[in-house]
C-alpha positions as CSV (number, residue, x, y, z in Angstrom):
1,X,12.8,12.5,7.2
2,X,14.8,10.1,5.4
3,X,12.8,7.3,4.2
4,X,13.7,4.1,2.5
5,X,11.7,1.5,1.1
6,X,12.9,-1.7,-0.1
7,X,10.7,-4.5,-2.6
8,X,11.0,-6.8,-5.0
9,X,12.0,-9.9,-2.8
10,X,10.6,-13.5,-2.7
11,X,10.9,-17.2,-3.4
12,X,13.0,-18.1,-6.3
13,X,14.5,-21.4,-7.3
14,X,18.2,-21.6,-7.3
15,X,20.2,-20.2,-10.7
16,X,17.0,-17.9,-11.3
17,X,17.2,-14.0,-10.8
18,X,15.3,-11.3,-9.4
19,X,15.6,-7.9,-9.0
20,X,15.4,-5.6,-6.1
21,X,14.3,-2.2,-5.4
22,X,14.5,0.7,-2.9
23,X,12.8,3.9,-2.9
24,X,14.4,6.1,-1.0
25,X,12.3,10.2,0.1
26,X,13.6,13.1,2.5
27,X,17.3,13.1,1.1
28,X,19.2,14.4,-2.2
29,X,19.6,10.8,-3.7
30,X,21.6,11.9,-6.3
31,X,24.6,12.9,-4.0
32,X,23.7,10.3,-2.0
33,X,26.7,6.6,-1.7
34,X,23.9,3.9,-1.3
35,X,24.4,0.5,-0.3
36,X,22.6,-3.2,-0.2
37,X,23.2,-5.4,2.8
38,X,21.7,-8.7,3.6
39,X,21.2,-10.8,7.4
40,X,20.3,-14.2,7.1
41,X,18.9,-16.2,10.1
42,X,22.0,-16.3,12.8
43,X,24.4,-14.6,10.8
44,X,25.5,-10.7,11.6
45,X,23.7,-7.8,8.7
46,X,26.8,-8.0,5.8
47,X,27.4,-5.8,3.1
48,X,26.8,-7.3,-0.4
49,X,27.6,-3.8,-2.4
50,X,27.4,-0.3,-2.6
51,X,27.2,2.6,-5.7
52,X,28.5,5.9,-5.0
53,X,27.2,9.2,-6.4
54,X,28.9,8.8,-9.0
55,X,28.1,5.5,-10.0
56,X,30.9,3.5,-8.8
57,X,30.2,-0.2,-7.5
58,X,31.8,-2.6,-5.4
59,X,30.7,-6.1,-3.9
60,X,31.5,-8.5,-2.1
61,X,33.0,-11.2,-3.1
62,X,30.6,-14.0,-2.8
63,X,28.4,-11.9,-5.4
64,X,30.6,-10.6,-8.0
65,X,29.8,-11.4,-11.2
66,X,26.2,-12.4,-10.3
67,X,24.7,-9.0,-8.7
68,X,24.5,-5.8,-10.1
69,X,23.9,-2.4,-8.3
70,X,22.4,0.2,-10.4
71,X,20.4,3.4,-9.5
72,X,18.1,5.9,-11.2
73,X,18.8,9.3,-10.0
74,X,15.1,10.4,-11.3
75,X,12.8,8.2,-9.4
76,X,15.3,8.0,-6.4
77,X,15.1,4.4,-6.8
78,X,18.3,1.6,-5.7
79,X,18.2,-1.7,-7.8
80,X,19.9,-5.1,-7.0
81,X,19.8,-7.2,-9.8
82,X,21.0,-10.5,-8.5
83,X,21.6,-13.9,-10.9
84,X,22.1,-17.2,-10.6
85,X,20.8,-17.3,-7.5
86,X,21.9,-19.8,-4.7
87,X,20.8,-20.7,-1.6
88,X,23.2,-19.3,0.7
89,X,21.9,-15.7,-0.7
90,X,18.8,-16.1,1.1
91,X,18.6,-13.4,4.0
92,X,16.8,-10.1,4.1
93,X,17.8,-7.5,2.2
94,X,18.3,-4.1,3.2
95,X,19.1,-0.8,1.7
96,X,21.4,1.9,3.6
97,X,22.6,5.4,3.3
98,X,24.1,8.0,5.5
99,X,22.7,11.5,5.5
100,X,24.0,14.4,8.1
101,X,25.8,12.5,10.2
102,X,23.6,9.5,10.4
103,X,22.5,5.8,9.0
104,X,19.7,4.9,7.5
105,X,18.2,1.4,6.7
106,X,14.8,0.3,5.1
107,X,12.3,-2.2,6.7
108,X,14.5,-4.9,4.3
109,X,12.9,-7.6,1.7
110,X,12.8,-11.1,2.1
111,X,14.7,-13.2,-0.4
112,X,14.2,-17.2,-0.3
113,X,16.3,-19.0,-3.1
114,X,15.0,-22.7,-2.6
115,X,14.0,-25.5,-4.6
């Protein structure tokens, strides 16, 4: 059973960082394409990057330069490493993979960048 398990979210005043994680169990994460997504309140879920297996990254635009998507192959752990912080990234934030034939999405993490 694929399991992933996003953490590291809060409330963080704007142009500060903090770093995210997911744990991820029941699949070979180191073949695995992983990605971070993010819903805020009345918006649809949106992609905000992804890292391939072999370590490739893309984002979206509204976070390049300021996240970071890394992973550690060892502990089966996903990072986001998101700077300077603004307001408009506050949303839940959610890890995904696909594994056979089907998605996969943690519970998510808060994230609150207010002042």
């Amino acid at each position: 059973q694929v399991r992933l398990v996003e953490s590291g979210g809060g409330l963080v005043q704007p142009g500060l960082s903090l770093r995210l994680s997911c744990k991820a169990s029941g699949l070979h994460f180191a073949i695995a394409n992983m990605g971070w997504y993010r819903q805020a309140p009345g918006r649809q879920r949106e992609l905000v990057g992804i890292i391939t297996r072999d370590g490739n990254t893309t984002y979206t635009d509204s976070v390049k330069g300021r996240f970071t998507i890394t992973r550690d192959n060892v502990w089966r752990t996903l990072f986001l490493q998101m700077n300077s912080l603004k307001p408009e990234d506050s949303a839940i934030y959610y890890c995904n993979t696909a594994s056979r034939g089907r998605e996969f999405w943690g519970q998510g993490t808060q994230v609150t960048v207010s002042s």
